[in-house]
py3Dmol code that shows the C-alpha trace and the ligand (Angstrom):
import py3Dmol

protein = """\
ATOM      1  CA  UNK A   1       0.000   0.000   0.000  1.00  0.00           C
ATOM      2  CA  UNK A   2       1.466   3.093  -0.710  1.00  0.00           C
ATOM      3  CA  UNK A   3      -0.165   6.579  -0.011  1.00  0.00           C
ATOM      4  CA  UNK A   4      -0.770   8.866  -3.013  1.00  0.00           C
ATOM      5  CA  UNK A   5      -0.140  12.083  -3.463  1.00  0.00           C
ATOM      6  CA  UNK A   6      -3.856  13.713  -3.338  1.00  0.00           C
ATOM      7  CA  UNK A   7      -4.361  11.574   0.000  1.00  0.00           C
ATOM      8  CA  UNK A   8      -1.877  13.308   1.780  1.00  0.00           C
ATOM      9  CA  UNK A   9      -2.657  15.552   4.392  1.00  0.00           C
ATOM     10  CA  UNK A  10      -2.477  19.336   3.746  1.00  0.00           C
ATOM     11  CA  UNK A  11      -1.116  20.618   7.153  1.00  0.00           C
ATOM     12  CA  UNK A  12       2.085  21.555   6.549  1.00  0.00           C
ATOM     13  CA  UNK A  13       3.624  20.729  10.397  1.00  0.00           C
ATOM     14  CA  UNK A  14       7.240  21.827   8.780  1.00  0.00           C
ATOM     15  CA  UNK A  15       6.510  25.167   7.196  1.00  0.00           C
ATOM     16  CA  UNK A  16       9.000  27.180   4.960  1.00  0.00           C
ATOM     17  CA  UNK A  17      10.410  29.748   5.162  1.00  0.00           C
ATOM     18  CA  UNK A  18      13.766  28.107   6.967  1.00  0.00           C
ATOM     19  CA  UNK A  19      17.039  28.528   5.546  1.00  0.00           C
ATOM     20  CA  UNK A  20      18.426  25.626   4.359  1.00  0.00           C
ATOM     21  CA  UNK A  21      19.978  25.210   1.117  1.00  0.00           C
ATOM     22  CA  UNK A  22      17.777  25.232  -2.279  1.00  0.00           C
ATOM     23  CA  UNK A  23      16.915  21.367  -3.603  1.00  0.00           C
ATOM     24  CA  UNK A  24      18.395  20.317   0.632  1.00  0.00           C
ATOM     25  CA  UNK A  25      17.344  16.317   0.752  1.00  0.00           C
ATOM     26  CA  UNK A  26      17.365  16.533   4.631  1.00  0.00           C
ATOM     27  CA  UNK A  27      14.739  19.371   4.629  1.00  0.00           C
ATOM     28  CA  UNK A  28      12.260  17.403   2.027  1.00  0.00           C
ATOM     29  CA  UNK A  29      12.759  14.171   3.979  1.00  0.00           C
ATOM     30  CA  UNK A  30      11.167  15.897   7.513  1.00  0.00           C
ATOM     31  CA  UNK A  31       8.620  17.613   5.222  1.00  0.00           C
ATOM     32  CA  UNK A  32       7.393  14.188   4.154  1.00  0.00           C
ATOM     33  CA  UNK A  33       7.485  12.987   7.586  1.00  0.00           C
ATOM     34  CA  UNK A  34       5.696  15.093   9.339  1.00  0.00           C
ATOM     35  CA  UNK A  35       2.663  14.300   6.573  1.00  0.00           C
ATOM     36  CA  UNK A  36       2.733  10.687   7.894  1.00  0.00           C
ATOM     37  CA  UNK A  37       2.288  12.246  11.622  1.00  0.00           C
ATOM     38  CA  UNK A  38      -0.837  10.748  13.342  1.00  0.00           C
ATOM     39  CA  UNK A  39      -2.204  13.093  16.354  1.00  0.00           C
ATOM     40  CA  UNK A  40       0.036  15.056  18.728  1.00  0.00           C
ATOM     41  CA  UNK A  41       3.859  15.165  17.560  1.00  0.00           C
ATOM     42  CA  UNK A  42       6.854  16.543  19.323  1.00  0.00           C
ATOM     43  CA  UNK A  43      10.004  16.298  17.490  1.00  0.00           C
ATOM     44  CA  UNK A  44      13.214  15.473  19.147  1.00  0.00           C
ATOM     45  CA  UNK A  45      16.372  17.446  17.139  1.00  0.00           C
ATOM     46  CA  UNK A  46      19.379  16.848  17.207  1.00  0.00           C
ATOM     47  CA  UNK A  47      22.058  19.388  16.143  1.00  0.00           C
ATOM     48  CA  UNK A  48      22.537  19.609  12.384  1.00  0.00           C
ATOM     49  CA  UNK A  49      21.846  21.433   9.181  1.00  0.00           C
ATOM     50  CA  UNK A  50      17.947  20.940   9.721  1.00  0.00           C
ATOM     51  CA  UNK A  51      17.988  21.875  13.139  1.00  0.00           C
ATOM     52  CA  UNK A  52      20.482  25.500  13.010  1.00  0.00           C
ATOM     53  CA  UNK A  53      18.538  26.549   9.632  1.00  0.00           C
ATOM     54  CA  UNK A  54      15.114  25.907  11.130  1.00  0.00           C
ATOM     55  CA  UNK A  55      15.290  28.051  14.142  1.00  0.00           C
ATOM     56  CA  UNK A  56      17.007  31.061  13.679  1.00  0.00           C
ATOM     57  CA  UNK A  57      15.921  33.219  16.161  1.00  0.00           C
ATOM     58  CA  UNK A  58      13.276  34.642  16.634  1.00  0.00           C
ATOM     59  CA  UNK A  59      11.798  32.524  13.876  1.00  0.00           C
ATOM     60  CA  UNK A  60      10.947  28.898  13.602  1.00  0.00           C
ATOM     61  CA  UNK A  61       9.774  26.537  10.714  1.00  0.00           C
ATOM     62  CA  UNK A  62       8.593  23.903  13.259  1.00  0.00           C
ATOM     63  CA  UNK A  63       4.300  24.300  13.973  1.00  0.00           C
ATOM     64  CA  UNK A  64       4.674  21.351  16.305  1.00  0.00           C
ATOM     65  CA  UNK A  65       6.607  21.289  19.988  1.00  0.00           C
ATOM     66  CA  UNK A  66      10.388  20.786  18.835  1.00  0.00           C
ATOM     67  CA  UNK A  67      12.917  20.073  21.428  1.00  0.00           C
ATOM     68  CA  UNK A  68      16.617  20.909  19.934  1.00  0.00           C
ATOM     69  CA  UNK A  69      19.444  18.326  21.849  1.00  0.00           C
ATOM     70  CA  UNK A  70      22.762  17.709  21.544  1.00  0.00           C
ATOM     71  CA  UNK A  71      24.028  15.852  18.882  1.00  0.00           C
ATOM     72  CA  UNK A  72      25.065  13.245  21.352  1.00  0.00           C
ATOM     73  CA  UNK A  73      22.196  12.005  22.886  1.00  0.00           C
ATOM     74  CA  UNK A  74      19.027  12.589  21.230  1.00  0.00           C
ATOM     75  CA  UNK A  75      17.939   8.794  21.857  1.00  0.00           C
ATOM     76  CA  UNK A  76      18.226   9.533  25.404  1.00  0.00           C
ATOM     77  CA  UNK A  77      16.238  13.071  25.358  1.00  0.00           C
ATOM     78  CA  UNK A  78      13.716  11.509  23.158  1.00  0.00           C
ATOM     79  CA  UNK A  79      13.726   8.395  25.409  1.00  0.00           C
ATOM     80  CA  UNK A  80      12.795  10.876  28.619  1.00  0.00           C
ATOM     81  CA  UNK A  81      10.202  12.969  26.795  1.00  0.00           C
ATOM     82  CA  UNK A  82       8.295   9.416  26.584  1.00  0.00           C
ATOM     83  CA  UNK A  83       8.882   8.640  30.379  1.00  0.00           C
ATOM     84  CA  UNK A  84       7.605  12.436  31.097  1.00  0.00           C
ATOM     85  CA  UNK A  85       4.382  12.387  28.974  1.00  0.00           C
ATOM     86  CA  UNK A  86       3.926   8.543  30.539  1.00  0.00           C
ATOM     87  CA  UNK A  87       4.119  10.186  34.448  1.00  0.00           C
ATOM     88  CA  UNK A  88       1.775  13.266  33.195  1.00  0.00           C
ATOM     89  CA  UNK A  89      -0.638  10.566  31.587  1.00  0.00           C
ATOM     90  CA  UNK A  90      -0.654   8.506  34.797  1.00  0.00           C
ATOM     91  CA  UNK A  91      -1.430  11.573  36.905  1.00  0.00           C
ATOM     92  CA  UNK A  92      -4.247  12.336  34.699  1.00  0.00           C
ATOM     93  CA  UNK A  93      -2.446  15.421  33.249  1.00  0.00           C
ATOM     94  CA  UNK A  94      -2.814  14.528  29.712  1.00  0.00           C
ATOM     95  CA  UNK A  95      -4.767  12.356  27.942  1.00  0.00           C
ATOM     96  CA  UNK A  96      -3.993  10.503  24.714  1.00  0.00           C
ATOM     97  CA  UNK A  97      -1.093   9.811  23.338  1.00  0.00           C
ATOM     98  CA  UNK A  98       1.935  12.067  22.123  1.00  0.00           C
ATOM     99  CA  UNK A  99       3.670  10.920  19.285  1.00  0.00           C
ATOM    100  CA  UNK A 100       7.804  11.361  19.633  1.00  0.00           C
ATOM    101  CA  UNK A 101      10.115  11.419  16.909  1.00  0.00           C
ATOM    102  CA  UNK A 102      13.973  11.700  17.430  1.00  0.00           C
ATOM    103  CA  UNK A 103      15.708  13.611  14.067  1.00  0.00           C
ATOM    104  CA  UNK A 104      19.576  13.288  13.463  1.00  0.00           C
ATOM    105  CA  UNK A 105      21.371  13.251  10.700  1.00  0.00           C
ATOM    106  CA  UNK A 106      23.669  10.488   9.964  1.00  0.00           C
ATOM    107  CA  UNK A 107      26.458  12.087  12.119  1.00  0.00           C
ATOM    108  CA  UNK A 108      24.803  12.775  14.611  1.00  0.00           C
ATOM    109  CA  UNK A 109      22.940   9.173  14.449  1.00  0.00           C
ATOM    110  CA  UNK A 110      26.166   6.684  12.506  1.00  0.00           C
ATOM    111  CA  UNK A 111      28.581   8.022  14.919  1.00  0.00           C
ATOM    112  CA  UNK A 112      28.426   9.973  17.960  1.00  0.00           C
ATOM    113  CA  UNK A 113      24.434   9.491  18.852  1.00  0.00           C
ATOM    114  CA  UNK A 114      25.041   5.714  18.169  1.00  0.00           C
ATOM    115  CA  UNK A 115      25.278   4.949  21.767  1.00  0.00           C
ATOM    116  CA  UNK A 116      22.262   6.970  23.046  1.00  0.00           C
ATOM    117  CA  UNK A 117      20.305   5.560  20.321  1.00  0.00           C
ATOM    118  CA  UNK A 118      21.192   1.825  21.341  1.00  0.00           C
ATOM    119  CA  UNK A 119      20.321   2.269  24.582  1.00  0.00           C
ATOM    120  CA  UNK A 120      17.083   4.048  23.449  1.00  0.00           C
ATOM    121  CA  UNK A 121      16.336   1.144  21.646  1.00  0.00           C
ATOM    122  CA  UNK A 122      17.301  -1.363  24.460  1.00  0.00           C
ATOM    123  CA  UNK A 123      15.009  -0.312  26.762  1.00  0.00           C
ATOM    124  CA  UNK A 124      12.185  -0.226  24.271  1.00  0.00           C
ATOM    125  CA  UNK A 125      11.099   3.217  24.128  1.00  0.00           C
ATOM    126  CA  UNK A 126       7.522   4.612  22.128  1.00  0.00           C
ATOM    127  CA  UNK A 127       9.619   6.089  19.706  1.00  0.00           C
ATOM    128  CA  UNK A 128      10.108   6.682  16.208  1.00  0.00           C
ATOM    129  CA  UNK A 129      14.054   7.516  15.098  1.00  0.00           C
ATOM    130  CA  UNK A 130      14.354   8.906  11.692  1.00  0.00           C
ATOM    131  CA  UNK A 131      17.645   9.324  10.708  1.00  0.00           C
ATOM    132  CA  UNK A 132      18.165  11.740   7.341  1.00  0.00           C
ATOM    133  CA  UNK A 133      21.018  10.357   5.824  1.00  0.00           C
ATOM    134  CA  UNK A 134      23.313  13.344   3.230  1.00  0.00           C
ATOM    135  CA  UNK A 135      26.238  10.777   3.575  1.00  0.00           C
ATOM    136  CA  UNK A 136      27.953  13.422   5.756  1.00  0.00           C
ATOM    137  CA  UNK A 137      28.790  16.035   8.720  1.00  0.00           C
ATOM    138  CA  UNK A 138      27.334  19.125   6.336  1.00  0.00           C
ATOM    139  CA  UNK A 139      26.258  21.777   8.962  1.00  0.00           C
ATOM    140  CA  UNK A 140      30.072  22.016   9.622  1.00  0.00           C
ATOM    141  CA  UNK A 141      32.135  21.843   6.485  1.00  0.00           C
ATOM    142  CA  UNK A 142      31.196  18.299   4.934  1.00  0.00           C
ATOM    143  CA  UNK A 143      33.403  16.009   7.218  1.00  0.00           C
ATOM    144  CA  UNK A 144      32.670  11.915   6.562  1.00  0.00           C
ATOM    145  CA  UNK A 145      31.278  10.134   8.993  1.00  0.00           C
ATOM    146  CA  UNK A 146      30.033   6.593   9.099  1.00  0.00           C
ATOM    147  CA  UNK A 147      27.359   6.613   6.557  1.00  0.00           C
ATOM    148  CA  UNK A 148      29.968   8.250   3.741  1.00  0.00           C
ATOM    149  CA  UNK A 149      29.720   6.000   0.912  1.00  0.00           C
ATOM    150  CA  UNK A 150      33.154   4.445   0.320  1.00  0.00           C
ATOM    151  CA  UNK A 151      35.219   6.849  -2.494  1.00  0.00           C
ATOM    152  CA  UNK A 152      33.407  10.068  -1.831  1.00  0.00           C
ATOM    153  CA  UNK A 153      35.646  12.937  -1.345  1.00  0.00           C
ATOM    154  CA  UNK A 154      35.020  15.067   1.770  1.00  0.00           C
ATOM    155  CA  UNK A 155      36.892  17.269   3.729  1.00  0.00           C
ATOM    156  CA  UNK A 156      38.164  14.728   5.712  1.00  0.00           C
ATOM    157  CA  UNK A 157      39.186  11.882   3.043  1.00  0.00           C
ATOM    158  CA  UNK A 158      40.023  14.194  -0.193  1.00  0.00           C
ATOM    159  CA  UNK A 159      40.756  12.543  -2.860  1.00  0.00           C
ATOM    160  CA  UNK A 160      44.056  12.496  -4.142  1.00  0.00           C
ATOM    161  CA  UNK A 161      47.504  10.937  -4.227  1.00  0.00           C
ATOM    162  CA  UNK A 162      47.034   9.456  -0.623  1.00  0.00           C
ATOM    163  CA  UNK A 163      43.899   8.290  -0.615  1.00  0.00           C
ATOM    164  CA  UNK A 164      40.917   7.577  -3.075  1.00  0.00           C
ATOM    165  CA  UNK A 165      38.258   8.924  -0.986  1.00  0.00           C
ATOM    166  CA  UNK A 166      36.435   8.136   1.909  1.00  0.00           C
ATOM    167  CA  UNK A 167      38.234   4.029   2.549  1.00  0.00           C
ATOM    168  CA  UNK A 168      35.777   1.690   3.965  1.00  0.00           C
ATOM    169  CA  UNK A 169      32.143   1.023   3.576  1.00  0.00           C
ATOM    170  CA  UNK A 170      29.029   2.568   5.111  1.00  0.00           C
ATOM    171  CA  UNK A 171      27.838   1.194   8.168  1.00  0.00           C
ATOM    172  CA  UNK A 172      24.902  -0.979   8.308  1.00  0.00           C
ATOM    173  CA  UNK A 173      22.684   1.476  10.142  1.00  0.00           C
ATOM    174  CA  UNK A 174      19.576  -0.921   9.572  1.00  0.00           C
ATOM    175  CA  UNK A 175      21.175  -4.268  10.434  1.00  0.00           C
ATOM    176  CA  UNK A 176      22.831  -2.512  14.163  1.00  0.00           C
ATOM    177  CA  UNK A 177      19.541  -1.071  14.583  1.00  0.00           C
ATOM    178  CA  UNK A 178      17.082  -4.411  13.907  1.00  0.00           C
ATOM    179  CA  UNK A 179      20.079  -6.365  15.775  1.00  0.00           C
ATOM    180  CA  UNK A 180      18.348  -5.369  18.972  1.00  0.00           C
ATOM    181  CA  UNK A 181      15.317  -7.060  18.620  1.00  0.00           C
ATOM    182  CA  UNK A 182      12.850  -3.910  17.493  1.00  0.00           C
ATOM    183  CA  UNK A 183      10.059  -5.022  15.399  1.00  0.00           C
ATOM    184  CA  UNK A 184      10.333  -2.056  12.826  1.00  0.00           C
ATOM    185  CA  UNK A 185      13.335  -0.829  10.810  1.00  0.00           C
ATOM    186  CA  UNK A 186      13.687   0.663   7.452  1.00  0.00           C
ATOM    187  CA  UNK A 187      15.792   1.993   5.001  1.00  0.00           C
ATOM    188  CA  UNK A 188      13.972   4.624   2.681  1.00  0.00           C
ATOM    189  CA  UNK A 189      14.671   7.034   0.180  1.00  0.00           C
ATOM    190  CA  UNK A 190      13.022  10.610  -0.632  1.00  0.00           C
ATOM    191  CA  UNK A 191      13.158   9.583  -4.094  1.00  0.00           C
ATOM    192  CA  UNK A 192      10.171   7.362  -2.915  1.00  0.00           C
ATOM    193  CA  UNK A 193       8.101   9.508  -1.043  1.00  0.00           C
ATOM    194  CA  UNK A 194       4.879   7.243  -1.526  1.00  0.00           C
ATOM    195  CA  UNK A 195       7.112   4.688   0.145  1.00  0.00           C
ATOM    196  CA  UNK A 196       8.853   6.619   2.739  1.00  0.00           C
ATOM    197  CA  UNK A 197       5.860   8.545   4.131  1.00  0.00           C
ATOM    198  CA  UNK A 198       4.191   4.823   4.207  1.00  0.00           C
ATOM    199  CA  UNK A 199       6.975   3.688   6.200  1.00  0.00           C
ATOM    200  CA  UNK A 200       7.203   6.446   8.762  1.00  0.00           C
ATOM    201  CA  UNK A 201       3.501   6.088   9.471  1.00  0.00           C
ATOM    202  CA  UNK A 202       3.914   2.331  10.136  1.00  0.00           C
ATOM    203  CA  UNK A 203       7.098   3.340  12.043  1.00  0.00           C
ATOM    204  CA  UNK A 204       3.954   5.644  14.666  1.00  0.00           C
ATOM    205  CA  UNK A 205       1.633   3.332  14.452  1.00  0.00           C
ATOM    206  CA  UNK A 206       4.279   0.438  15.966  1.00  0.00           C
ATOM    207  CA  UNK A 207       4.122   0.268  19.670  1.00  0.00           C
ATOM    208  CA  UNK A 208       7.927   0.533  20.771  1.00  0.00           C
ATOM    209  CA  UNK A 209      11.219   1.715  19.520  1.00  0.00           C
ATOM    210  CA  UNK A 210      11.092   2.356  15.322  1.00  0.00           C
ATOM    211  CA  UNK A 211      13.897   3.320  12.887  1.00  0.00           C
ATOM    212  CA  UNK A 212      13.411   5.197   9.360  1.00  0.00           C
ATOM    213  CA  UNK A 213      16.950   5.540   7.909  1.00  0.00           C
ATOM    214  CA  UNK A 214      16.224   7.666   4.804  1.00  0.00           C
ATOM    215  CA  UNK A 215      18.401   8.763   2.466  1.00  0.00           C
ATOM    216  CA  UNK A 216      17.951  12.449   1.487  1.00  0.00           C
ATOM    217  CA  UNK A 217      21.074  13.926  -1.017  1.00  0.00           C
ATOM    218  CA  UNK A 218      22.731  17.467   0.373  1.00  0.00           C
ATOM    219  CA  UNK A 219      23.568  19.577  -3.413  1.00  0.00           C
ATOM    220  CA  UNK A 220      26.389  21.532  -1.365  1.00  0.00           C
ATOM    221  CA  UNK A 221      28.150  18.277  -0.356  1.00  0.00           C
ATOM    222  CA  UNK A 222      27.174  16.046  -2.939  1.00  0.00           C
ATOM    223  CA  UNK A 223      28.603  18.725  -5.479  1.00  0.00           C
ATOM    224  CA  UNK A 224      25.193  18.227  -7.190  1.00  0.00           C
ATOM    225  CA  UNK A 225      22.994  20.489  -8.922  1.00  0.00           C
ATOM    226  CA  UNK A 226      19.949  21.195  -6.411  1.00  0.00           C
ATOM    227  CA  UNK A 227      17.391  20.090  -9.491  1.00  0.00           C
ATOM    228  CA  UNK A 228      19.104  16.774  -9.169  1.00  0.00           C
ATOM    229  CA  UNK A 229      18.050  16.016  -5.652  1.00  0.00           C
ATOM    230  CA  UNK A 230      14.961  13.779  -6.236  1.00  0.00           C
ATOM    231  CA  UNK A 231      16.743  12.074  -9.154  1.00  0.00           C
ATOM    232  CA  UNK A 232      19.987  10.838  -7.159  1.00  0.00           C
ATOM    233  CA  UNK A 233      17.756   9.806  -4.432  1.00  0.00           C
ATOM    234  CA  UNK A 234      16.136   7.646  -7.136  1.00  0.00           C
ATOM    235  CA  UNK A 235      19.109   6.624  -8.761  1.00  0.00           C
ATOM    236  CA  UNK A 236      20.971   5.589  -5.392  1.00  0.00           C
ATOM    237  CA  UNK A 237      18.329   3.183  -5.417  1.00  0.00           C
ATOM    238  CA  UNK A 238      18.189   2.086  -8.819  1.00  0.00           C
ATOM    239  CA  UNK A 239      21.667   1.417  -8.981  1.00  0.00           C
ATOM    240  CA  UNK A 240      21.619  -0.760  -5.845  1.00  0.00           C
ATOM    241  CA  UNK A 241      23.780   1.653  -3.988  1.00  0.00           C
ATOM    242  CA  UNK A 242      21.014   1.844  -1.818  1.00  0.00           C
ATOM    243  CA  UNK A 243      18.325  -0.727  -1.316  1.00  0.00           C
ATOM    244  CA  UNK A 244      14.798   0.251   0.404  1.00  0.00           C
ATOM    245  CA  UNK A 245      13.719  -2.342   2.449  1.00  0.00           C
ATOM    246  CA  UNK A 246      12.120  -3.162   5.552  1.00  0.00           C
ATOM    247  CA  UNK A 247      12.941  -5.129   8.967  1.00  0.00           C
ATOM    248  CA  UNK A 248       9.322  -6.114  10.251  1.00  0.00           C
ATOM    249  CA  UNK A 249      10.767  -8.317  13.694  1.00  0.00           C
ATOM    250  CA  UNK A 250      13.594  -9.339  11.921  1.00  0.00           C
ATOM    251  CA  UNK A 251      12.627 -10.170   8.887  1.00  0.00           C
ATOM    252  CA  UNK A 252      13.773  -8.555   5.609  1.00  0.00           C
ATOM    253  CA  UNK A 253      11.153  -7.208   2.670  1.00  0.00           C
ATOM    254  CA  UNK A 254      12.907  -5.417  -0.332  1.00  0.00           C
ATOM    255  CA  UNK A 255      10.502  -2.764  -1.104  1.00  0.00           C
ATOM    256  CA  UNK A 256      11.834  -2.341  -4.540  1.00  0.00           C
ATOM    257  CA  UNK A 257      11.567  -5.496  -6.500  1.00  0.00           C
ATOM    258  CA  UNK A 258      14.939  -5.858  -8.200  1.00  0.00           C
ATOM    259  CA  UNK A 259      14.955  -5.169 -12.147  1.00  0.00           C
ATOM    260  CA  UNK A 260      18.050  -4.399 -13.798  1.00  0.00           C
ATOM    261  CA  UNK A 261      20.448  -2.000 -11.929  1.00  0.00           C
ATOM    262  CA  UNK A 262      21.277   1.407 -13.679  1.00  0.00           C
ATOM    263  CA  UNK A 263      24.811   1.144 -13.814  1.00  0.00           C
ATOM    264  CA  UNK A 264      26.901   2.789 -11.061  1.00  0.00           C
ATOM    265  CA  UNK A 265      28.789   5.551 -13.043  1.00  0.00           C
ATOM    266  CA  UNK A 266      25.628   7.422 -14.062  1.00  0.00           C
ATOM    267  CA  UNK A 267      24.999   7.820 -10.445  1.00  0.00           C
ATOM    268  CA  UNK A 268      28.494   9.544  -9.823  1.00  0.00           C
ATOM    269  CA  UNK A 269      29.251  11.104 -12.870  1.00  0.00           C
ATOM    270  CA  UNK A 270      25.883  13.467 -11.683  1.00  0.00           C
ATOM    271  CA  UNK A 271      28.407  14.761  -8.217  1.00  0.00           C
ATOM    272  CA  UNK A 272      31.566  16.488  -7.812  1.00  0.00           C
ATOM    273  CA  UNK A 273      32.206  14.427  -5.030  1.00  0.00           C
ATOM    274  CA  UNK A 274      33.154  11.362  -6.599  1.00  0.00           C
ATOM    275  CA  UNK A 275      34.679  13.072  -9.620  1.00  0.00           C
ATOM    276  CA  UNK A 276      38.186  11.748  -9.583  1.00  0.00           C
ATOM    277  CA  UNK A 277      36.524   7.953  -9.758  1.00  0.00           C
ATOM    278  CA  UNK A 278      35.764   8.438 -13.589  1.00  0.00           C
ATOM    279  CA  UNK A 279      39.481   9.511 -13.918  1.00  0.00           C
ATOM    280  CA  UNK A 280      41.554   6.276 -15.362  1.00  0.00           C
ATOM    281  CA  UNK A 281      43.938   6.800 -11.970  1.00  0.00           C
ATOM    282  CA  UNK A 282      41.317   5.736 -10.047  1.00  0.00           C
ATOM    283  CA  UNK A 283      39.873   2.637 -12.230  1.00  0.00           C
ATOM    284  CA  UNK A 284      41.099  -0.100  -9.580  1.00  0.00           C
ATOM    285  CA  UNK A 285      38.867   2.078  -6.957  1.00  0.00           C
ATOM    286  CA  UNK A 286      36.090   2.408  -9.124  1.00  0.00           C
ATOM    287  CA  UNK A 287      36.072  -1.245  -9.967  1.00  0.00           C
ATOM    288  CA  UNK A 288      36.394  -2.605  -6.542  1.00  0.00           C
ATOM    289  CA  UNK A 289      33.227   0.332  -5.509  1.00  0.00           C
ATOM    290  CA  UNK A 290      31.302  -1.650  -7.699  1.00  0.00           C
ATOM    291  CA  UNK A 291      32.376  -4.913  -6.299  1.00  0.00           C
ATOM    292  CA  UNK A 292      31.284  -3.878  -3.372  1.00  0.00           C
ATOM    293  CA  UNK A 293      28.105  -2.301  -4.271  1.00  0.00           C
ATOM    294  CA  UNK A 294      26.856  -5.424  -5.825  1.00  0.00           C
ATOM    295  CA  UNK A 295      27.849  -8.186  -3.321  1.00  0.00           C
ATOM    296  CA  UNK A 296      26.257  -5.759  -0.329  1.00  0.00           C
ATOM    297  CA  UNK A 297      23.334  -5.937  -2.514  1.00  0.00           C
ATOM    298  CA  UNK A 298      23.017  -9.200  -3.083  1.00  0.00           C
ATOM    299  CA  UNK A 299      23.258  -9.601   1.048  1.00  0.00           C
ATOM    300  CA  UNK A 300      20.389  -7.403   1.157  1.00  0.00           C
ATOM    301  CA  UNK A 301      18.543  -9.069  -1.794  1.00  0.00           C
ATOM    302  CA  UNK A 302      19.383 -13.005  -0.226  1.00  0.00           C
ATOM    303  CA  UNK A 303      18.548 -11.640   3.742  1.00  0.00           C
ATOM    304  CA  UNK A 304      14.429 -10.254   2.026  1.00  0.00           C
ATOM    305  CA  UNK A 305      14.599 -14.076  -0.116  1.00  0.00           C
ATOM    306  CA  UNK A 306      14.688 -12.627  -3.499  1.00  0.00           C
ATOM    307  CA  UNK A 307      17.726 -13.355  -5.871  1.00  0.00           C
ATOM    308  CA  UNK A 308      19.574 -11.236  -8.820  1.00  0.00           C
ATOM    309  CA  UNK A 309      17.921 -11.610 -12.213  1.00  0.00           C
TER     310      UNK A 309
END
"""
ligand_1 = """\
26
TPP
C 29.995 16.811 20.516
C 29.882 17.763 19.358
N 30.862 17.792 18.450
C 30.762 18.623 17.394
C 29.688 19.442 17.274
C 29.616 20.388 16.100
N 28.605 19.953 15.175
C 27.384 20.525 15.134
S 26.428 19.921 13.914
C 27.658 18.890 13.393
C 27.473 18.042 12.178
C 26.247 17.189 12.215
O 26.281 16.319 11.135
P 25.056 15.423 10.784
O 24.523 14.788 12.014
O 25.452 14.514 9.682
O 23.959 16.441 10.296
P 24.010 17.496 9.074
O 24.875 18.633 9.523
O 24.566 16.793 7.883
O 22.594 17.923 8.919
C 28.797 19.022 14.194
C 30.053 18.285 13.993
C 28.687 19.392 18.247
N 27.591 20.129 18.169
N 28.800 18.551 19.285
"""
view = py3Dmol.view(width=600, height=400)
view.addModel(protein, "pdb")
view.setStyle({"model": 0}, {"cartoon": {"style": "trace"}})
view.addModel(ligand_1, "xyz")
view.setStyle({"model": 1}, {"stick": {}})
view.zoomTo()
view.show()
């Protein structure tokens, strides 16, 4: 089931009028979220591009409570927000339920939130993490972190005589996340919005810890042209870079049945940041990317039952 467009709710929780960049993934992603919201939301933020360009003050995009945390810990603040509303509830202070959702970027969520977000998720907490995923630290000078696609140039792993880019793979955000025994995970892409929206609302409507990891391109980082953004989030998932699927207790369901993959290099040729991998210096790279793109896709494919055509 997938919601269409002239179904979706008009409210516009997330209003503009914030600063982020023209054609900015992250900001589309919490757009689309926040029309899968249910009843009462509060929105757990943790530092990052969405969270300094939405609140300047005195102005705010956010028409819904929104509690800004550190980048550290937003499982845990989100985690406590639940136990509050829970003590207000039984002291008859509130009635009905709130709806929490904890927003980090990939930063914030791949690398130094990872712990709160475990623990968040190990003590089963009513609440639904969405992670936006622009492949990097942007809000402070596009450093890689842990969900930097192997070969990408940041500031941190330029590419060059040294090194070939960012070296080693992205970190299985999903698999960590579904390794503790939550009944919902999944991967999405904004490319997809019928099928992200769809899986943030089933992410609410579970009863216990959720994770949305959706993958929403940054034009500044990326080296992209902003019109591009909806396209690469397609193409990341046409080219098997980055399979949609979901964890329902533990089990895998592609969400995309396979058909033949776009090949790799249209997907980079489109970004500045992985320039130098179309370059004959960097063929062994470029071939050994796409080694690795295909067998981690296959994993994927093989873990949901379904098999390369
Ligand atoms: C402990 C700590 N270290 C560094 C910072 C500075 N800082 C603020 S936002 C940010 C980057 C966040 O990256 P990400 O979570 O990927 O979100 P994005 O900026 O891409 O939206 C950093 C490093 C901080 N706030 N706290």
């Amino acid at each position: 089931m997938m919601v269409a467009l002239k179904d979706l709710p008009k409210e516009e929780p997330y209003a503009p009028g914030h600063r982020l960049c023209a054609g900015c993934g992250p900001s589309i992603s919490v757009r689309m979220a926040l029309k899968a919201s249910r009843g009462p939301t509060v929105v757990v933020n943790a530092t990052g591009c969405v969270e300094v360009s939405t609140t300047i003050y005195p102005y705010t995009a956010w028409r819904i409570p929104w509690v800004h945390t550190l980048f550290e810990n937003i499982g845990a603040v989100a985690g406590g927000l639940e136990y509050a509303y829970e003590a207000l509830e039984r002291r008859g202070q509130l009635k009905g339920k709130v709806d929490i959702i904890a927003l980090g970027g990939d930063g914030g969520t791949f690398d130094i939130g990872i712990q709160a977000l475990s623990g968040m998720l190990e003590r089963g907490h009513d609440v639904v993490y969405i992670c936006y995923d622009n492949e990097a630290y942007m809000n402070t000078g596009i450093q890689r972190s842990g969900a930097t696609p192997r070969g990408a140039a940041t500031t941190t792993s330029p590419a060059g005589k040294v090194i070939p880019g960012k070296r080693g793979k992205k970190k299985d955000l999903a698999g960590i996340c579904a390794a503790h025994g939550i009944s919902y995970v999944a991967t999405a892409s904004i490319g997809f919005f019928g099928d992200y929206i769809d899986k943030v609302r089933r992410a609410i409507e579970v009863d216990g810890p959720a994770v949305v990891h959706v993958l929403a391109p940054c034009p500044l980082g990326w080296r992209s042209n902003p019109s591009d953004t909806i396209k690469l989030a397609k193409m990341a998932v046409q080219t098997g870079l980055f399979p949609i699927y979901e964890i329902i207790d533990g089990k895998y369901k592609l969400s995309l049945k396979p058909g033949r993959l776009i090949p790799l290099e249209e997907y980079l040729k489109l970004q500045g940041r992985f320039s130098h991998l179309l370059k004959p210096e960097f063929k062994d790279e470029l071939e050994a990317i796409k080694r690795e793109v295909e067998d981690e896709y296959k994993r994927i494919l093989s873990l949901a039952g379904e098999h390369v055509t």
